[in-house]
N, CA and C atoms as a LAMMPS dump frame, in Angstrom:
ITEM: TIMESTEP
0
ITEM: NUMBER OF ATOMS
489
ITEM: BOX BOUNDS ff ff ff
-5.0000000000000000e+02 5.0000000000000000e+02
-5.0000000000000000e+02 5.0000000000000000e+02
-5.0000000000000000e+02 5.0000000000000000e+02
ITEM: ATOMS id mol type element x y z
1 1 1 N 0.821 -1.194 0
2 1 2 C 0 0 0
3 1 3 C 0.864 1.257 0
4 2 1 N 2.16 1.374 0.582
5 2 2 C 2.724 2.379 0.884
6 2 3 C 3.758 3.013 -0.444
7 3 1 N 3.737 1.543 -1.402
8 3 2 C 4.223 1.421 -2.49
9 3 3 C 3.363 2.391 -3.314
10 4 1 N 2.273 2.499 -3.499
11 4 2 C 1.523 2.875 -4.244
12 4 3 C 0.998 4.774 -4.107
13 5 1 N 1.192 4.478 -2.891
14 5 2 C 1.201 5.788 -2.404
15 5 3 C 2.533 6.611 -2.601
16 6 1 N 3.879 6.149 -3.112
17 6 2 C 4.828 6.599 -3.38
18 6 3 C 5.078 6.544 -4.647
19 7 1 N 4.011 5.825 -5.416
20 7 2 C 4.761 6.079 -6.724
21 7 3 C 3.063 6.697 -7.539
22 8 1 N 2.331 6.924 -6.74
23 8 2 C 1.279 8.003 -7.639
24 8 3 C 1.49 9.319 -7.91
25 9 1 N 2.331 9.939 -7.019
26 9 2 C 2.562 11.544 -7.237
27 9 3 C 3.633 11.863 -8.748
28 10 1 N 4.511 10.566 -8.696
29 10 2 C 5.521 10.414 -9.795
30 10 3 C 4.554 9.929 -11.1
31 11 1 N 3.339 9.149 -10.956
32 11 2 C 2.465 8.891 -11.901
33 11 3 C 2.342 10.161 -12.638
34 12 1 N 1.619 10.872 -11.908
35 12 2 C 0.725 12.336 -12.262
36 12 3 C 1.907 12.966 -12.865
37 13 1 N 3.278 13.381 -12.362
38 13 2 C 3.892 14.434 -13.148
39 13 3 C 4.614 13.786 -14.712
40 14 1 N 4.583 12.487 -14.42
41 14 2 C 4.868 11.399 -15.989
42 14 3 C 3.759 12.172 -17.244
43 15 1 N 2.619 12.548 -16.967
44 15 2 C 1.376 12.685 -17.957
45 15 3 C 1.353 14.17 -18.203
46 16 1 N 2.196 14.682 -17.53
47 16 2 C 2.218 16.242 -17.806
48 16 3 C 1.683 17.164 -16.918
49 17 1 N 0.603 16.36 -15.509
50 17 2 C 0.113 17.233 -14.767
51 17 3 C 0.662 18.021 -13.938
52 18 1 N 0.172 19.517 -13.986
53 18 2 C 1.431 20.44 -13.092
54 18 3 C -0.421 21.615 -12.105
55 19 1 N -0.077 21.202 -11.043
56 19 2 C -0.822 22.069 -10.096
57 19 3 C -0.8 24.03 -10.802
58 20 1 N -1.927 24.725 -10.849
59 20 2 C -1.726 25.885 -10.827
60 20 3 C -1.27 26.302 -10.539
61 21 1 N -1.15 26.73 -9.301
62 21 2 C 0.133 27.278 -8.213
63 21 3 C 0.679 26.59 -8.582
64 22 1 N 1.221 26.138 -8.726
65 22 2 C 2.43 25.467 -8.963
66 22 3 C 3.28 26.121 -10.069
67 23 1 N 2.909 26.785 -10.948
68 23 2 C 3.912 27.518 -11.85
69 23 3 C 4.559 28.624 -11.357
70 24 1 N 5.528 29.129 -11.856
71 24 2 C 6.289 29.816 -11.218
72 24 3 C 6.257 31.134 -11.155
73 25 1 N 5.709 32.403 -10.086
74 25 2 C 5.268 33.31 -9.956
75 25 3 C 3.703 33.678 -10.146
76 26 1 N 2.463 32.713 -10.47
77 26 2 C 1.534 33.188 -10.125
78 26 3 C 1.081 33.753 -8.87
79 27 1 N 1.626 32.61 -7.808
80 27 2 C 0.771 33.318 -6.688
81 27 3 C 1.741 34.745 -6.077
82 28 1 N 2.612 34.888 -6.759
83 28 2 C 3.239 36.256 -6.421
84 28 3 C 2.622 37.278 -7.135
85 29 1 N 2.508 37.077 -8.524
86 29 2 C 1.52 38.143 -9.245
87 29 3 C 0.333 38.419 -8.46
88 30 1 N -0.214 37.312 -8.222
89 30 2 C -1.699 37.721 -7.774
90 30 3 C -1.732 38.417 -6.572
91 31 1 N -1.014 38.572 -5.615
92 31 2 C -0.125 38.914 -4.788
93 31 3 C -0.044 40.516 -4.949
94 32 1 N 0.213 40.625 -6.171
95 32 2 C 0.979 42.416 -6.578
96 32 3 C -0.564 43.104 -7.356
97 33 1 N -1.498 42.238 -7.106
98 33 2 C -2.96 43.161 -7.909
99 33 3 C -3.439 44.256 -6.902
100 34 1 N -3.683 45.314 -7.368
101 34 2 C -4.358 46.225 -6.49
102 34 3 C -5.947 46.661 -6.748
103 35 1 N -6.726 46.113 -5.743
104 35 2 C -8.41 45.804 -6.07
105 35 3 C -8.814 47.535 -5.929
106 36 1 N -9.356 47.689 -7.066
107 36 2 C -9.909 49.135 -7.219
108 36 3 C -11.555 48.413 -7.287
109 37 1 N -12.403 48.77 -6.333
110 37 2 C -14.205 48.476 -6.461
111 37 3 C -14.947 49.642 -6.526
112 38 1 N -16.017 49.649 -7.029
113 38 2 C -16.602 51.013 -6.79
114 38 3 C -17.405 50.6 -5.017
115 39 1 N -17.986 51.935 -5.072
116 39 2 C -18.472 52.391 -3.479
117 39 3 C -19.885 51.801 -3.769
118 40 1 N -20.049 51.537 -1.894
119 40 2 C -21.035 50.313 -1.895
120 40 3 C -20.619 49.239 -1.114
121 41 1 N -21.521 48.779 -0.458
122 41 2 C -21.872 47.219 -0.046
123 41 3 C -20.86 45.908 -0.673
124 42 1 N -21.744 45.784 -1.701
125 42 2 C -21.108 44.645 -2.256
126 42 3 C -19.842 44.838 -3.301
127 43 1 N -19.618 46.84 -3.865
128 43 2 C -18.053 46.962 -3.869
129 43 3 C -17.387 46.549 -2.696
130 44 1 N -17.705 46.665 -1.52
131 44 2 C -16.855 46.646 -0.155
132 44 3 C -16.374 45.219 -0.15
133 45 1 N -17.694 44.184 -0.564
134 45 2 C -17.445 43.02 -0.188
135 45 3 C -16.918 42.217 -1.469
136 46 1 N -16.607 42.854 -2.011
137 46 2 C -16.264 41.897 -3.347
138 46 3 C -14.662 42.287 -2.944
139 47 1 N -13.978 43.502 -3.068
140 47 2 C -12.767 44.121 -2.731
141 47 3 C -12.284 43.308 -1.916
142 48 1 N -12.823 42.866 -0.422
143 48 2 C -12.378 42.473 0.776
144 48 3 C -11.939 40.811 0.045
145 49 1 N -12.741 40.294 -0.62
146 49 2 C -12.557 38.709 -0.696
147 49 3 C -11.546 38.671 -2.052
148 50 1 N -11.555 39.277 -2.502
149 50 2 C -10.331 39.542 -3.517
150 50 3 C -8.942 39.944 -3.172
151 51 1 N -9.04 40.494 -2.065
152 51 2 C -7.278 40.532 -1.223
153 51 3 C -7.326 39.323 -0.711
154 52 1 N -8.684 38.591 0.248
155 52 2 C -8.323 37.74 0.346
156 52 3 C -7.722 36.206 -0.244
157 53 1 N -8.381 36.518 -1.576
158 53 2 C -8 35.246 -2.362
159 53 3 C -6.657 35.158 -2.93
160 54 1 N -6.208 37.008 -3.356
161 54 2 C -4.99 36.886 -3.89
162 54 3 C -4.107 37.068 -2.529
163 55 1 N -3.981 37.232 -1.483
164 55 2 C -3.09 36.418 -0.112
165 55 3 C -2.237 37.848 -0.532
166 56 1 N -3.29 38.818 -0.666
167 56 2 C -2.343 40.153 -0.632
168 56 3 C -1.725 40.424 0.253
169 57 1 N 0.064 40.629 -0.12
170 57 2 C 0.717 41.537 1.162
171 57 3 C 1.105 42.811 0.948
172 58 1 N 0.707 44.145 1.816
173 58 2 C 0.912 45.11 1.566
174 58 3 C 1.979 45.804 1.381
175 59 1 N 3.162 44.739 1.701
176 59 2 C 4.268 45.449 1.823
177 59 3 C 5.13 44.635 0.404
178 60 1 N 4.316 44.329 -0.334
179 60 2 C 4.777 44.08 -2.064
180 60 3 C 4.32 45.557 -2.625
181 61 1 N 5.263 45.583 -3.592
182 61 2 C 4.696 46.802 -5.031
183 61 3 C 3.811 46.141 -5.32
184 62 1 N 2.988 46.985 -6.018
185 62 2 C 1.185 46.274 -6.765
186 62 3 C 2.079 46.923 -8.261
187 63 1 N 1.734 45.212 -9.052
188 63 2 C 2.16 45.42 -10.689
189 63 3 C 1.176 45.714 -11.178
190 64 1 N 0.106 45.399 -10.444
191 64 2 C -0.829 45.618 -11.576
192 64 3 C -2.545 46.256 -10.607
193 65 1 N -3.204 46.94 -11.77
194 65 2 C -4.7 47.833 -10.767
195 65 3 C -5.897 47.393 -11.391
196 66 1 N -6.46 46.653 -10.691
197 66 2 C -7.946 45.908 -11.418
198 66 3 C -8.792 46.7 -10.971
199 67 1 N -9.689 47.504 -11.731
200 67 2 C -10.87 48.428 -11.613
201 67 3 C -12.043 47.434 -11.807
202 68 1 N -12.757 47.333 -11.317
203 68 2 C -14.192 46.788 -11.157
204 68 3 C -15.552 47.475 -11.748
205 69 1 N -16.253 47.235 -12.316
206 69 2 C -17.769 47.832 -12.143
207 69 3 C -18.921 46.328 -12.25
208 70 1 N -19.817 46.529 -11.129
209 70 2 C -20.546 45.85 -11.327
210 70 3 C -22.037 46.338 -11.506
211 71 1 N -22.496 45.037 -11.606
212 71 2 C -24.313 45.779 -12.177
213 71 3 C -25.045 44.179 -10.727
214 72 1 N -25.719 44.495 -10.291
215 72 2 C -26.576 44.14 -9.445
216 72 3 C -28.069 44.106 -9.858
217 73 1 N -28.7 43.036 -10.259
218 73 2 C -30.285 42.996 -10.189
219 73 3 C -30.809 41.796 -9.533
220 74 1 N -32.109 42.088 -9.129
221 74 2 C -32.768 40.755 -7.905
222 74 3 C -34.608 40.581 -9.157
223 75 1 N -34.644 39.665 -9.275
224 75 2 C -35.605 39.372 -9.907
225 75 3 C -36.703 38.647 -8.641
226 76 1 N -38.221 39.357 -8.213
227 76 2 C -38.771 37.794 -7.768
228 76 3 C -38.908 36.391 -8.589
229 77 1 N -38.565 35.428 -7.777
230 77 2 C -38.921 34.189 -8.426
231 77 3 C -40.561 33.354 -8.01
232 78 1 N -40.499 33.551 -6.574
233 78 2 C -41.923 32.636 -5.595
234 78 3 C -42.46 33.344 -5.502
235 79 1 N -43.927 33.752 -6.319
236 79 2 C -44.586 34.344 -6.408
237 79 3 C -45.909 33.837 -5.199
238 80 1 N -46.249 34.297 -4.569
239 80 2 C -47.963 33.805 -3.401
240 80 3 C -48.906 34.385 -4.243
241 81 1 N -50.212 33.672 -3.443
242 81 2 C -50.764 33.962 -4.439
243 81 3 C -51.854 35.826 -4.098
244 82 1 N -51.489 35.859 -2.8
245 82 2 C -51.5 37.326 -2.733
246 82 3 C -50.702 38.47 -3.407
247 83 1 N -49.662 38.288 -4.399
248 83 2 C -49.206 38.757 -5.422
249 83 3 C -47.497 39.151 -4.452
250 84 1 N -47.213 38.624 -3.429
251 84 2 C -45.704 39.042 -3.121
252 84 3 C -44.847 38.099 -3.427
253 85 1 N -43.537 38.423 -3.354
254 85 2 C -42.97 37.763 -3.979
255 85 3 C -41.605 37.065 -2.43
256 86 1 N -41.75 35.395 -2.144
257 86 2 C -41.357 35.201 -1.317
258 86 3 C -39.517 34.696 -1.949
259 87 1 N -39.265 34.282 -2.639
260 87 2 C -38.039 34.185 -2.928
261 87 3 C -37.441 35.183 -4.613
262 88 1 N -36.464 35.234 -4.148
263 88 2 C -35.589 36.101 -5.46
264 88 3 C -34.637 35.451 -5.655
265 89 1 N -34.159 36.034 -7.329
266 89 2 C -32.73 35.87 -7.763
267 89 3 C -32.576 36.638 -7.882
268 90 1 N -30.674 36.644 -7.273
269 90 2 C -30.013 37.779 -7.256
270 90 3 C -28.504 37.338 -8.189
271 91 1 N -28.411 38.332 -9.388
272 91 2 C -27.648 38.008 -10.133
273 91 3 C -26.791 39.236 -9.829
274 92 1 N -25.08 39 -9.691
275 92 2 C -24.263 40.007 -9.594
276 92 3 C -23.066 40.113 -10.973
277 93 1 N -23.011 40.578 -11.612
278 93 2 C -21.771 40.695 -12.809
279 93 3 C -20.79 41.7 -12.958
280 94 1 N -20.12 41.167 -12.855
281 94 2 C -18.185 41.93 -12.309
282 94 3 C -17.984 42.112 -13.679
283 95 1 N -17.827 43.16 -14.132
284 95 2 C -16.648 43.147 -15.524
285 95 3 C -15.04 44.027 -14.693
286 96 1 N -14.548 43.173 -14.866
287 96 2 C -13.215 43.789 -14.592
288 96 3 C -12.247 43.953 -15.75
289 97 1 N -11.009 44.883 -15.59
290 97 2 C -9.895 45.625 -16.237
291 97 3 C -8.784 45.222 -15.475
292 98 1 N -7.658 44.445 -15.773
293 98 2 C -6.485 44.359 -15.285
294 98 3 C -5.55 45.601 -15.976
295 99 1 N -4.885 46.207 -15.554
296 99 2 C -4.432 47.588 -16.14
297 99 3 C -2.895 47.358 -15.181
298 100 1 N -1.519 46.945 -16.106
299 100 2 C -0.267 47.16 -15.854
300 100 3 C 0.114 48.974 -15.455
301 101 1 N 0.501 48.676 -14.06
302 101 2 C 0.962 49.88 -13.241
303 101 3 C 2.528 50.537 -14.014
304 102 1 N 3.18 49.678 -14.388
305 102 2 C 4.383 50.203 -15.164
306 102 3 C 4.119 50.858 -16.484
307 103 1 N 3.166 50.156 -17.712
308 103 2 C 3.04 50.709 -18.527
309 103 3 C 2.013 51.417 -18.987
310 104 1 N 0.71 51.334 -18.097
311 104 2 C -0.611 51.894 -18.214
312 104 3 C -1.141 51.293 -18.962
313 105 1 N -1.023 49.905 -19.903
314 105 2 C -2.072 49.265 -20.731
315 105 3 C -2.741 48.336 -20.232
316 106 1 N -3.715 48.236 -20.709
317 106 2 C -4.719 46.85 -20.16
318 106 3 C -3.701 45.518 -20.223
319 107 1 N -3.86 45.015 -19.648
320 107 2 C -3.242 43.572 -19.437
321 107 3 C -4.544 42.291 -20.124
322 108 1 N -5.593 42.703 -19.268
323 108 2 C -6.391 41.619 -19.253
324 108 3 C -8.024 41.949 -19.231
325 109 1 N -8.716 41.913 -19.488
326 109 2 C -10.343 41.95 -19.418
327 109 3 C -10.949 41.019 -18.663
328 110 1 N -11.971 41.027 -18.423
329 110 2 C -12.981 39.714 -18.417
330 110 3 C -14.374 39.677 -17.814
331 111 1 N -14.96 39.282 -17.535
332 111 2 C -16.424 39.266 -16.66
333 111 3 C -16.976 37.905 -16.349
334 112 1 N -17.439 38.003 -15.12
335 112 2 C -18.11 37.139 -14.218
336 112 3 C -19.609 37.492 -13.918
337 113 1 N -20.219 35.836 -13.841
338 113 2 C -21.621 36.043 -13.387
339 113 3 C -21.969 35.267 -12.575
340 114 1 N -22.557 36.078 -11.321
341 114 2 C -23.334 34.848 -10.565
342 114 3 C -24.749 35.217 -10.039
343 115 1 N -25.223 33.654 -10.02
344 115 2 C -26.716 33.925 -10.15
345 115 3 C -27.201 32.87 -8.746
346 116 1 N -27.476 33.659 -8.362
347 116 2 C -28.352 32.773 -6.547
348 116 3 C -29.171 32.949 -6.339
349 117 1 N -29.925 32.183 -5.603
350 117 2 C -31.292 32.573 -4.88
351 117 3 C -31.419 32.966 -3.707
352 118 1 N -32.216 33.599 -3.341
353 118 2 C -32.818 33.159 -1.718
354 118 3 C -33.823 33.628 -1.351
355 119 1 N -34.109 33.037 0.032
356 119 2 C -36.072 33.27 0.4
357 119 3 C -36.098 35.022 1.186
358 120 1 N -37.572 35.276 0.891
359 120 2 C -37.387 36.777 1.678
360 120 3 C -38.516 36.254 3.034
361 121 1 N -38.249 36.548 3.592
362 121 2 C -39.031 36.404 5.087
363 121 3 C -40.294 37.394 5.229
364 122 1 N -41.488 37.139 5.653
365 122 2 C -42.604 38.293 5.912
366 122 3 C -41.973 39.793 6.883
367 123 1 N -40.299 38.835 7.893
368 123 2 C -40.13 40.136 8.645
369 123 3 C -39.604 40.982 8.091
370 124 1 N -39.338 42.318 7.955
371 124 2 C -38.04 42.803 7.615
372 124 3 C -37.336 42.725 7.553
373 125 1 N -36.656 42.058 9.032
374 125 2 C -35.202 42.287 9.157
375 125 3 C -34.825 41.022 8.58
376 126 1 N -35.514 39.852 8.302
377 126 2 C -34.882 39.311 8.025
378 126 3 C -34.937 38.918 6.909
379 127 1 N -35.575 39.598 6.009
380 127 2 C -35.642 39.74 4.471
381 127 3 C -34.583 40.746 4.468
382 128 1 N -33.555 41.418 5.229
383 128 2 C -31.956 42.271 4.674
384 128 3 C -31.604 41.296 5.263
385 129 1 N -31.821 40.613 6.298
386 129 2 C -30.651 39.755 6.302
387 129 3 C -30.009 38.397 5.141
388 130 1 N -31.277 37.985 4.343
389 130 2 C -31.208 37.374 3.26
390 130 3 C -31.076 38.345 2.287
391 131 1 N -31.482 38.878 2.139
392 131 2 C -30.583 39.777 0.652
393 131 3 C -29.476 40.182 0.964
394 132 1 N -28.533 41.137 2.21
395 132 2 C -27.327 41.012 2.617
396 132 3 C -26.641 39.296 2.41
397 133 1 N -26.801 38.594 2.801
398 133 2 C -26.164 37.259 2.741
399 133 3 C -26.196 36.892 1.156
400 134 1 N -27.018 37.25 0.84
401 134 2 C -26.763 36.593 -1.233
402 134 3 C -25.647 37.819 -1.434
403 135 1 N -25.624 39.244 -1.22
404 135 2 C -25.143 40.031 -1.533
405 135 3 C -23.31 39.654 -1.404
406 136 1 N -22.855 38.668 -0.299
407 136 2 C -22.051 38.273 0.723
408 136 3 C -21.635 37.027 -0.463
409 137 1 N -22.424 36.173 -0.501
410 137 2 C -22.359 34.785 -0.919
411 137 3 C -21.879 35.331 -2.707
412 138 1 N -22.547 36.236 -3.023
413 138 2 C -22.545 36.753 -4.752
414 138 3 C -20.872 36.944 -4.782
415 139 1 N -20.735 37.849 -3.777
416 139 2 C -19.397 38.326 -3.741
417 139 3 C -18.368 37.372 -3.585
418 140 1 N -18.507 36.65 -2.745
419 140 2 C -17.095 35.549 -2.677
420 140 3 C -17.416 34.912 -3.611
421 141 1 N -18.641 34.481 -4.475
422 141 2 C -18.226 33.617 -5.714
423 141 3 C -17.515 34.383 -6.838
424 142 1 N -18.073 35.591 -6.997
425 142 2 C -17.56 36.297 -8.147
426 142 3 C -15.485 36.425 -8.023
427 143 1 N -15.584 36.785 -6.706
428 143 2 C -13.554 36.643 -6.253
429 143 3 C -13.235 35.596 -6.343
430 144 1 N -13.889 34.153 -6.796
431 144 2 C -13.41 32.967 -6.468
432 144 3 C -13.36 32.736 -7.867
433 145 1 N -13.933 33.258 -8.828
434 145 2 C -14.45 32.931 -10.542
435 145 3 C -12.809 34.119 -10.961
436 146 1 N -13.108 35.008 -10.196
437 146 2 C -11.983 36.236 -10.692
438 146 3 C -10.516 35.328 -10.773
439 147 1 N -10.496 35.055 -9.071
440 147 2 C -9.151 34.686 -8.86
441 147 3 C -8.47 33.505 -9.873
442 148 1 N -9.73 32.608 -10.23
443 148 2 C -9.212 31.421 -11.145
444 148 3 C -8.555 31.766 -12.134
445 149 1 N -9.728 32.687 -12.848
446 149 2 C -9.765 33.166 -14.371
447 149 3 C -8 33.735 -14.408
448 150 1 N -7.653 34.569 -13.289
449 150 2 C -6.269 35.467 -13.266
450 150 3 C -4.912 34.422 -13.298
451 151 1 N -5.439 33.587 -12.34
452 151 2 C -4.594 32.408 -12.224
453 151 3 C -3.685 31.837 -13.617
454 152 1 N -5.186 31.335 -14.231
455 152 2 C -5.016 30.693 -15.125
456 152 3 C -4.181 31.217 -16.324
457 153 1 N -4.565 32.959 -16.157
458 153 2 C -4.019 33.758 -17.281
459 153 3 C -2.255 33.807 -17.055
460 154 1 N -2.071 33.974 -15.625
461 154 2 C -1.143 34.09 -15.313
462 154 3 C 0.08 32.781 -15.515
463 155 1 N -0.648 31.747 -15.475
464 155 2 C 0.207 30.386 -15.524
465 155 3 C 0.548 29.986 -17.265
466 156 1 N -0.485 30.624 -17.767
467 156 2 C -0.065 30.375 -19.281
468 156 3 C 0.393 31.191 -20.031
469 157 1 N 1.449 32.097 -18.964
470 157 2 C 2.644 32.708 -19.891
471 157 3 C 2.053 34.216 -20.096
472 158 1 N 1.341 34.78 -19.249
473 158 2 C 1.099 36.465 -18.934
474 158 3 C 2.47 36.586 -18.937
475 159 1 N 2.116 37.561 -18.938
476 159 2 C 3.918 38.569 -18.931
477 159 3 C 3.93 39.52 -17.505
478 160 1 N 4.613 39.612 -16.569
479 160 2 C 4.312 39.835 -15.618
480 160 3 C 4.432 41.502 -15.717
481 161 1 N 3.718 42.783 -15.095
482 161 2 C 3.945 43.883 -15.243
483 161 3 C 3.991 44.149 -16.81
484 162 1 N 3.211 43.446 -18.107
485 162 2 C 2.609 43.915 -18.643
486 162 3 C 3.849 44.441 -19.692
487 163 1 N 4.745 43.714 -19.629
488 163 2 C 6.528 43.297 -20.035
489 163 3 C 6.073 42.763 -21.372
């Protein structure tokens, strides 16, 4: 058993497989992005989970400045038959700009979408507390779709600082 367990990791790199991170300087690039969001809620919260994903340290130069704009709409979905509407979708879409700090050109484009549900409660408060929480939940998926997408750009031979 212990055999096998020592010779699977040597399997995987035989076939060509190489971990994302694993190439050399992504997670430092991602590292050097500086999250520009607009003002707002879910700018606040999209910004916050995007340092967190790229494991920003402040005391790196930022190569590069990703400007954000998003668009926010909530559709009802569960309609009663008193005409309110007990659950929504809430769709959030990031178009972002990667923009090289050394040379001022775009680096990279792209856009993200995410689409969730959730129930609204008869109370108030806790119909914001479910639309805050999709607002929450929208946001870390959209930094989690971002961070890949950058990743990926980055591992297949981006040019770092836009070089």
């Amino acid at each position: 058993m212990s055999f096998v367990l020592f010779v699977a990791p040597l399997a995987l790199t035989g076939c060509g497989f190489a971990p994302l991170y694993g190439q050399p300087g992504v997670v430092r690039n991602l590292a050097a992005i500086d999250v520009v969001a607009p003002e707002g809620r879910t700018g606040f919260l999209i910004r916050e989970h995007l340092d967190d994903a790229f494991a920003k340290n402040r005391a790196a130069p930022a190569a590069y400045r990703m400007h954000l704009q998003l668009y926010e709409t909530r559709y009802p979905r569960g309609i009663r038959v008193d005409n309110v509407a007990t659950r929504f979708e809430y769709v959030l879409t990031a178009d972002y700009t990667l923009t090289s700090i050394a040379s001022g050109a775009p680096a990279k484009n792209g856009r993200v979408r995410v689409e969730l549900t959730y129930d609204s409660a008869d109370q108030p408060y806790a119909s914001v507390a479910a639309q805050q929480d999709a607002q929450d939940r929208a946001a870390q998926e959209a930094a989690r779709r971002i961070q890949l997408e950058l990743a990926a750009w980055l591992a297949n031979g981006a040019k770092p600082g836009g070089a």
